[in-house]
Structures are given as C-alpha cells and as structure tokens.
C-alpha positions in Angstrom: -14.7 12.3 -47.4 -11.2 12.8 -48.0 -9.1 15.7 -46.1 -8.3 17.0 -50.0 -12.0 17.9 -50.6 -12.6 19.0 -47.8 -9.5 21.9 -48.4 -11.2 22.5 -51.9 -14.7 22.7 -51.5 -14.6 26.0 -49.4 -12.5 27.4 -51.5 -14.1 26.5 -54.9 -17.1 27.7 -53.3 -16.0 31.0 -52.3 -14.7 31.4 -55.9 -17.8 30.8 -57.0 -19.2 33.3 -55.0 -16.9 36.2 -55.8 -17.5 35.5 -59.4 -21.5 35.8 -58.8 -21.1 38.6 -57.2 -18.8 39.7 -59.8 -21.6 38.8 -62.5 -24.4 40.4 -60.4 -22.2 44.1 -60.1 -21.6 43.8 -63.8 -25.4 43.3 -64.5 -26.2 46.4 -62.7 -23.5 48.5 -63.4 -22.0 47.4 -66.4 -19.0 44.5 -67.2 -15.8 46.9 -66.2 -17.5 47.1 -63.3 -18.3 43.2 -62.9 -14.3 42.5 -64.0 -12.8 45.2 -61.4 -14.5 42.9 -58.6 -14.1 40.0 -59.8 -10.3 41.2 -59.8 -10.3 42.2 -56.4 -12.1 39.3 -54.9 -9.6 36.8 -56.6 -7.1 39.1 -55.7 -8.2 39.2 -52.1 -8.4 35.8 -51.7 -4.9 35.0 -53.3 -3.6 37.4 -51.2 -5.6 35.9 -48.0 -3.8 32.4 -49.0 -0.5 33.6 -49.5 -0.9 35.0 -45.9 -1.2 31.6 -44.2 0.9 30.0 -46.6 3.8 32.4 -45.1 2.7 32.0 -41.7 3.0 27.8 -42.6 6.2 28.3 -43.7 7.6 30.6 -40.8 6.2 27.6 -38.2 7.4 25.0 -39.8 11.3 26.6 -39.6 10.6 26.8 -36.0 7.8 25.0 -34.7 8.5 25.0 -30.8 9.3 28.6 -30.8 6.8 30.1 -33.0 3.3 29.9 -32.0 0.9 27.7 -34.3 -1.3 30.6 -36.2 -5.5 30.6 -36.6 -6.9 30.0 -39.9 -9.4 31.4 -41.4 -11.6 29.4 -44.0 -10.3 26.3 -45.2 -7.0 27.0 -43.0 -9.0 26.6 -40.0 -9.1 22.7 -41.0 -5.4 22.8 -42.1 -3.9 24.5 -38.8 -6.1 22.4 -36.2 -5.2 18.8 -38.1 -1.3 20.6 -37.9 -2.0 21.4 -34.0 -3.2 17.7 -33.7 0.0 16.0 -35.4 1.9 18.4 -33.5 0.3 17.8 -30.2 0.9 13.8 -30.8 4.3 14.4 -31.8 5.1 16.0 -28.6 3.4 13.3 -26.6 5.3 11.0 -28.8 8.4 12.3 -27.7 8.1 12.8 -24.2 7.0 9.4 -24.0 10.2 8.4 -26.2 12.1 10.6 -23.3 10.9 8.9 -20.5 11.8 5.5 -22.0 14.7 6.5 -22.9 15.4 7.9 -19.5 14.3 4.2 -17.5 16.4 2.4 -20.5 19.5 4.5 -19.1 18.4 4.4 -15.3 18.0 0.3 -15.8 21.7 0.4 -17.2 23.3 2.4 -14.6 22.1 -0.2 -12.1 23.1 -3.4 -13.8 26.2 -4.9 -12.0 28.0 -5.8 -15.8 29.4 -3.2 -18.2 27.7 -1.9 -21.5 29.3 0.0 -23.9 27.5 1.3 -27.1 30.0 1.8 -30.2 30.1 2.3 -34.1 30.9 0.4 -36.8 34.4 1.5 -36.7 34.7 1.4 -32.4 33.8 5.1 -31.7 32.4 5.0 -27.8 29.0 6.3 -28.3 27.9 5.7 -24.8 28.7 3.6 -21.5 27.1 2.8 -18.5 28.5 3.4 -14.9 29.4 -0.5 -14.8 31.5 -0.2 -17.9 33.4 3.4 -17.0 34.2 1.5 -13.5 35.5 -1.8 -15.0 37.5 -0.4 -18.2 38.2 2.9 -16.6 36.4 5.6 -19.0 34.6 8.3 -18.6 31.8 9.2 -20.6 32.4 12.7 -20.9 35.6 12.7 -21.4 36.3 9.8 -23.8 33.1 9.7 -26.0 33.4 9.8 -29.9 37.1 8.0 -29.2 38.3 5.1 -30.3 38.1 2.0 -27.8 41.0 0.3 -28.7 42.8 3.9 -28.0 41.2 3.8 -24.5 41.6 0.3 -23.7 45.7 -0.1 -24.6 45.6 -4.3 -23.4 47.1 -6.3 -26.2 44.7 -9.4 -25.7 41.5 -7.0 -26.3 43.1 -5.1 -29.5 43.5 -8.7 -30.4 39.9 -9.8 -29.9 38.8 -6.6 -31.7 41.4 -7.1 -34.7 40.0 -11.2 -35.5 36.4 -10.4 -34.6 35.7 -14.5 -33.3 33.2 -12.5 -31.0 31.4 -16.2 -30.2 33.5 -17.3 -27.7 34.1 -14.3 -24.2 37.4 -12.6 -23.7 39.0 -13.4 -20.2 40.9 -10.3 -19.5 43.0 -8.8 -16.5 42.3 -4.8 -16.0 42.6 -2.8 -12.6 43.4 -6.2 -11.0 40.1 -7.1 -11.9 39.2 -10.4 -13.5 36.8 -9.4 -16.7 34.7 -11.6 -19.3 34.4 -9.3 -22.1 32.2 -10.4 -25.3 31.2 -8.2 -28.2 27.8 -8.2 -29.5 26.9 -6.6 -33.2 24.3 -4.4 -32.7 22.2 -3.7 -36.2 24.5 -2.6 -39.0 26.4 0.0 -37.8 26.8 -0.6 -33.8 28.0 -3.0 -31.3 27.9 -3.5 -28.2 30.6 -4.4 -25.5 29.3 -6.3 -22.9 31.8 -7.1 -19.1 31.2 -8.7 -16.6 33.4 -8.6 -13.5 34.2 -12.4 -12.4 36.6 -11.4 -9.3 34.4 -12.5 -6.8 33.5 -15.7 -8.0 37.0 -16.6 -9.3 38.0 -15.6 -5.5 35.2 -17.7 -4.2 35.9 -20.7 -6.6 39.7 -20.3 -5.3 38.5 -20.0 -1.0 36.6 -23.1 -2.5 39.5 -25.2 -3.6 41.6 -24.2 -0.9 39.1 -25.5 1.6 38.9 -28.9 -0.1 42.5 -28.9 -0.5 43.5 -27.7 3.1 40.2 -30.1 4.6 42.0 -32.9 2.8 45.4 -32.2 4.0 44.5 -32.0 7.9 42.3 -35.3 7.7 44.8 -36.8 5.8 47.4 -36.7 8.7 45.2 -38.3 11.2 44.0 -40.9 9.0 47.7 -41.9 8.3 48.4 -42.2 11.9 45.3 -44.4 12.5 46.0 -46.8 9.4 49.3 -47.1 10.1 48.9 -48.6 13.3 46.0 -50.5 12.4 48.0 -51.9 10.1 50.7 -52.8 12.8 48.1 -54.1 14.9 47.3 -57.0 11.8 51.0 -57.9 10.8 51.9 -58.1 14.3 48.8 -59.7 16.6 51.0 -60.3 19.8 52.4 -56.4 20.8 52.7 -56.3 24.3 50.5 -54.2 26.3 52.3 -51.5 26.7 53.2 -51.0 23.1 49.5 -51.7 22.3 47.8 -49.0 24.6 50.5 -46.5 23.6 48.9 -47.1 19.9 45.4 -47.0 21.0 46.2 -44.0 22.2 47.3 -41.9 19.6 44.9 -43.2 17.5 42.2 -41.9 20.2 43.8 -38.3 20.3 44.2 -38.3 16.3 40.3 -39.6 16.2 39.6 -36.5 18.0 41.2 -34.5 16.0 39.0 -35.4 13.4 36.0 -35.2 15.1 37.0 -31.9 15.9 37.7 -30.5 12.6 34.5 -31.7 11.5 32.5 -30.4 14.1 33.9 -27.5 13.5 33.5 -27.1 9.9 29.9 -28.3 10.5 29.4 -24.9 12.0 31.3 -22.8 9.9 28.5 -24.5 7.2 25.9 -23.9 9.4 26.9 -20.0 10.3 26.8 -19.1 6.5 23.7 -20.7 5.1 21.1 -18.7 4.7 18.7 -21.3 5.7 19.6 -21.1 9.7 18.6 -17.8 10.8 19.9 -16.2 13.8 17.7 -17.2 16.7 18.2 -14.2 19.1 17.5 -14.9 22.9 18.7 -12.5 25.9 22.5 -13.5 26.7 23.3 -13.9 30.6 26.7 -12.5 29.9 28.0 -12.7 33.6 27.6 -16.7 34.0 28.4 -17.7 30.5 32.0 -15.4 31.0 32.2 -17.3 34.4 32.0 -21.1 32.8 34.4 -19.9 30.1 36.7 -18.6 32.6 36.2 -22.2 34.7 37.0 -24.3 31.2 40.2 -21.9 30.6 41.6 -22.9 33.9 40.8 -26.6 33.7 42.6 -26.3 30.4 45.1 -24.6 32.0 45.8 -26.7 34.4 47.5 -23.9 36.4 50.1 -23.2 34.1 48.5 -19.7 33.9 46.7 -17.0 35.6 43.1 -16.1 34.5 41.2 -13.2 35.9 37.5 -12.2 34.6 36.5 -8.6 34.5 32.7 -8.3 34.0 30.5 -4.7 34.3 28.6 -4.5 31.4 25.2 -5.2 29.6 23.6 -8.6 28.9 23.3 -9.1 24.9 20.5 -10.0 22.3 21.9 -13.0 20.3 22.3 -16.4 20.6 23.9 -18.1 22.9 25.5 -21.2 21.9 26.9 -18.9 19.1 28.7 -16.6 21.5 29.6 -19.4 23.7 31.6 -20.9 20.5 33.1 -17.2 20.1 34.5 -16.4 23.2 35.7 -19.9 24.0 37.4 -20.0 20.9 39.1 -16.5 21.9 40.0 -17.5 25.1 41.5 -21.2 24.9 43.5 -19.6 22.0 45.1 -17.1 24.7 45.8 -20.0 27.1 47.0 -22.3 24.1 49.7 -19.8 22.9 50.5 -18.3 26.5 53.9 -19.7 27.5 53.7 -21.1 31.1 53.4 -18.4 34.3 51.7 -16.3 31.7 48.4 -14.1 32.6 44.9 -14.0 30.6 42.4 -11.0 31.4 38.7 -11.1 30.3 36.6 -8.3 30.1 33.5 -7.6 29.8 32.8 -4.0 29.6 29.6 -1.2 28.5 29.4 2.1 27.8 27.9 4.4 24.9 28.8 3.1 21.8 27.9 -0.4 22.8 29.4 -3.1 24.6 33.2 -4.6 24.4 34.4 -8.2 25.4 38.4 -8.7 25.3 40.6 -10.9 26.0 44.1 -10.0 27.1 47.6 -12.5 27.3 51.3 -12.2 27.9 51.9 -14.8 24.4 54.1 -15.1 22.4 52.6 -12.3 20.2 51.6 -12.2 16.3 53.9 -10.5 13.6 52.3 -7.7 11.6 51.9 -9.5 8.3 50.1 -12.2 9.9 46.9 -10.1 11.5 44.7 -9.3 8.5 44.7 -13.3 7.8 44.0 -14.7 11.1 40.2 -15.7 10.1 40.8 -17.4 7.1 39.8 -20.9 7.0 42.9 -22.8 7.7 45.5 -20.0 7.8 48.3 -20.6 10.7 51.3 -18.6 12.0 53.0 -21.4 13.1 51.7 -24.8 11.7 54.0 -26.7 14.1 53.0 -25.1 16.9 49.3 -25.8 15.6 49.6 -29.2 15.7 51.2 -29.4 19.0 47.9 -26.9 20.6 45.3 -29.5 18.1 44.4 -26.3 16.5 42.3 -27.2 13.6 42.7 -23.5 12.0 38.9 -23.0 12.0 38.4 -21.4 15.5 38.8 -17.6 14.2 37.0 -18.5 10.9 34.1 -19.2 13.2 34.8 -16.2 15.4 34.4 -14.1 12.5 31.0 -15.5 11.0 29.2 -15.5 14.4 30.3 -11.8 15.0 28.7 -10.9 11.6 25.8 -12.5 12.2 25.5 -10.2 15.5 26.8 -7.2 13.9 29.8 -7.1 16.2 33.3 -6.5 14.9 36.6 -7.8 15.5 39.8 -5.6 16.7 43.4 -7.3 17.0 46.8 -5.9 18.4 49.8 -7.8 19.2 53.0 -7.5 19.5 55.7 -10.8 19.6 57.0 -12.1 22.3 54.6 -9.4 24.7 51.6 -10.3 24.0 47.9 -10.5 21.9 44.5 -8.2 22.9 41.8 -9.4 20.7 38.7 -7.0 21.6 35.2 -7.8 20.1 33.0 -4.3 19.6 29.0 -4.9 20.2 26.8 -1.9 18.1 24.1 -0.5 20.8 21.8 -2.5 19.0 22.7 -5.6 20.0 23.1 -4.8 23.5 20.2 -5.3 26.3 20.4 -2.4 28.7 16.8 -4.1 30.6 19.4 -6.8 31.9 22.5 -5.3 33.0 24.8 -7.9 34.1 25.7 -8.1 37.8 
C-alpha cells in the first residue's frame, strides 16, 4: 500500500467518525445540535493539522537546529519516515565528509601538484605539492586568477592556446616543472606539476659520468695504441726504446684497471641489491696496515704517525679499508716532500672519529663542497701525475652513508688538509674497545 493512503485513510476515517458522532448528537438532541459538533470536530481537526503543518514548516527552515516534533495521528507516519530520510541524510553526509577528508589527505601526500580551477582559471583549491612548486597559498590566493598568480610568460602562453595534449616544461623557484592541464567536467580544470629536478640532475650526473668515464679511458688507450702502432711500422726498436714503451703502456694499463675497479665499487656501493654486511671492525690493526701501505707509498718522503684510542666499529670491513686508504694515500699523494701525516683514531660520547691530518698543499674554499663528485679535480694536472682517477672521495662518500658516518673537511692552501670522518654511537662497538 502506498505511503499516500496510508496518510488518508486515518484521516478519512476520523472524519467519518466526527460526522457520526455528529449524526448520533443530532438524533438525540436535535440537528443544531448535530451541526454545532460536527463544526467543532472538523474544526478541531483542521486546526490539529494546521498545527503540525506549522511545526513542518518551522523544521524544515532549520532542520539541524530545531528539534524534529511528535505527531499525532497520521503525522506520526509523516514525522518518523521525515526522522528516517533525515537520519540517512546525515549518515550520508558524514560518510561524504570522511571521503572527502581521505580524498584531501591522499592529495596532500602526493609528491606532484594539483590545482582545482574554474572555467575561467579561478584557484578553487591546491594541494601542498602545488602551493610548494608554484608558490601559492591556499588561503591567501584562492578565488584568484592563476595566470595573476603565476606571472611566467611561457604558462600565460600555454593557458592563452589551450594545446593542453602535449606537458609544459617550465622553470619556477629554480625548479624544473612539467606542467599539463586537464579539463575537469564543464566548468573545471585541473593543473597537474610535477617537479623533474631530480631526475633532470640525475640524467645530467648520468651523462657526465659517461662523458668524464670516456675521457679518462680515452687517454690511456691513446698511449697504448699509439705505441702499438710504433711497435708494427717499426719491428726492429732497440731494446731500450722498446722496454721504455712497454712500460708506459703497463702504467697506462693500470690506470685503466684502476678506474674500473674503482667504478665497479662505486656501482656496487649504490645498488640496492648488495646490502651492507656488518661484521665487528678490528680498528687498531686495520689503521696499522693502512699506516704500513702509506709509508711504502711514501717511500720516506714523509712522516706518518698513527694515533689510535678508541672503539672497534660494526660495519664492514673491506668497505672501511677502501675508505680510509683512500683518505690517507690522498694525504701522502698531495703532501709535498718532508711533509707530516697524522691518523687518528679517537672515541668519546657522541661516537667515534677517525682523521687524517697533512702539511699539503691545501684546498681553496670553492673547491670543498665538490670534492666527492664523481670525477671532480682541483688540479687535473697534478691528478694525472698522483694516477688519481677522481673516484676515491666519490667512494669515500657512499661507504660512509652506508655506515651512517659523515664527512668533515677543513683546509687551508699551502698549510695543509684535516679530513675527519664522524661515527653515530650506533655504529660504534663499545664490547671491543680497541687497544
């Protein structure tokens, strides 16, 4: 049965019952009498109707304030099937709420930019990404024009020809941007960036490698084809001439072999699929060889004292053996002759410090925040002459990330270099202090 008749049929039935009444009283008593009450119980219930009807109408101008009313009758049906569609409203919307509120949480955590506009570029709303790479502020700049906020000639363009197929490559805060609009139903779009510095500075350490790789092998294989090819024309050097040949062929071999064995580790220290293997590190001893190897390279040329009072270390120890080497035969390679080299080893609260000290030529200012770049030389002469292949402090600073340690350089030219590598608690191993 429908909710209609279900109104009525109370209603037509109490009509029916006043005007019995009303027939019964005018029996009895006469017909004034039967049309008086017959007035006053139509009258009664008009007036019982209007009653709720008003008490409808007040709710519905305020129906989370005002408090949904009884009924009485047929408005008992009426008000509970209104409490009902209110109730599921209500659930309706808090549900609407909480999606709402895990659409904009998902959108503050996205790494690229999302801007909601209008039809005519009216910021309606932004995420975090977006206010960081174009430099709003929700607050402050919605219900404003983009193109008022973003003043970049190559974006009012973009905006102006509406090709939105093909991304916008834009420059903003000296950050590299792809920027592509979306339309968003009629009367919205949406502007969508993504931040591509990293990967355009990866893509450029990338090419640089390649191209710096290339140039230092290409040196060494000149040298060997060029006297292999003196070795063909002319089949009768004499042996002196011939050994001379053989020789810098050998030292430019190993120069290759060197640089890649070293960038063989360097590839090895940053992929992901060689995990650290940590071990305890006998610090005393493997200071001790390193300190033997500097003299032998050395070759007396320098003096080279070993401090050691400190912890062992968790970590691995080929690893650290590559790292301090590396330190320390770059102290005795740019140490001018009669020069002094101090390694320490040292422990205390914060962790545990190894450091080594030389009287060198020293390293300008401008030059220390790129010293572990892949390839990057103060002096590529003098490079050449040591058989530097520009990877040592590249190395240096991968395996002290992978133990959490961190690298510290002063210098001053022509007095001297400290390079001092910090060791977190964590890393150290206070069971085996060295001795």
């Amino acid at each position: 049965m429908s909710p209609q008749l279900l109104f009525w049929i109370p209603a037509v039935l109490r009509l029916a019952l006043c005007l019995a009444g009303a027939g019964v009283v005018g029996f009895f008593f006469g017909a004034i009498a039967g049309l008086v009450v017959a007035v006053l119980g139509v009258g009664a219930m008009m007036i019982t109707h209007l009653h709720f009807l008003l008490r409808l109408s007040i709710w519905l101008d305020n129906p989370v304030q005002v408090r949904l009313p009884d009924g009485w009758g047929a408005w008992t049906d009426v008000y509970a099937r209104l409490y009902r569609m209110r109730r599921d409203d209500e659930r309706n919307q808090a549900e609407l709420a909480e999606w709402l509120a895990r659409f904009r949480q998902a959108m503050s955590l996205l790494p690229d930019g999302v801007a909601i506009m209008d039809d005519v570029l009216f910021l309606e709303w932004c995420n975090p990404a977006a206010q960081q790479h174009l430099g709003l502020k929700l607050d402050r700049d919605r219900g404003m024009r983009v193109t008022n906020l973003i003043r970049n000639p190559a974006f009012i363009d973009y905006i102006i020809l509406g090709r939105y197929e093909q991304p916008l490559i834009l420059t903003l805060q000296e950050r590299k941007l792809i920027v592509q609009i979306i339309p968003f139903e009629n009367r919205r779009q949406i502007l969508v960036t993504h931040d591509a510095t990293e990967s355009e500075r990866i893509d450029m350490m990338r090419r640089d490698f390649v191209a710096n790789a290339s140039h230092e092998l290409r040196t060494p294989l000149t040298v060997i084809n060029g006297f292999l090819e003196i070795a063909l024309a002319q089949p009768n050097l004499d042996p002196q001439t011939r050994a001379a040949h053989l020789s810098l062929m050998t030292e430019q071999g190993q120069r290759m072999q060197n640089l890649i064995d070293d960038m063989l580790t360097l590839t090895r220290l940053e992929s992901i699929d060689y995990p650290l293997r940590s071990e305890v590190v006998r610090v005393k001893p493997l200071l001790e060889g390193i300190a033997s190897e500097a003299r032998a390279l050395s070759a007396g040329r320098h003096v080279v004292e070993l401090e050691v009072d400190g912890p062992d270390l968790k970590g691995n120890v080929d690893e650290l053996r590559s790292a301090f080497t590396n330190l320390v035969t770059n102290a005795v390679r740019y140490t001018p002759q009669d020069g002094r080299i101090v390694v320490r080893w040292n422990g205390g609260e914060g962790g545990a410090y190894f450091s080594v000290q030389d009287t060198g030529i020293g390293i300008s200012p401008e030059h220390i925040s790129r010293l572990t770049e892949r390839f990057y030389r103060v002096d590529k002469s003098r490079s050449r002459e040591t058989q530097g292949t520009g990877l040592g402090l590249a190395i240096v600073r991968h395996v002290l990330l992978r133990h959490h340690a961190t690298l510290d350089i002063h210098s001053v030219p022509d007095h001297g270099s400290t390079f001092t590598v910090n060791f977190p608690p964590s890393q150290t191993n206070e069971d085996f202090v060295a001795r």
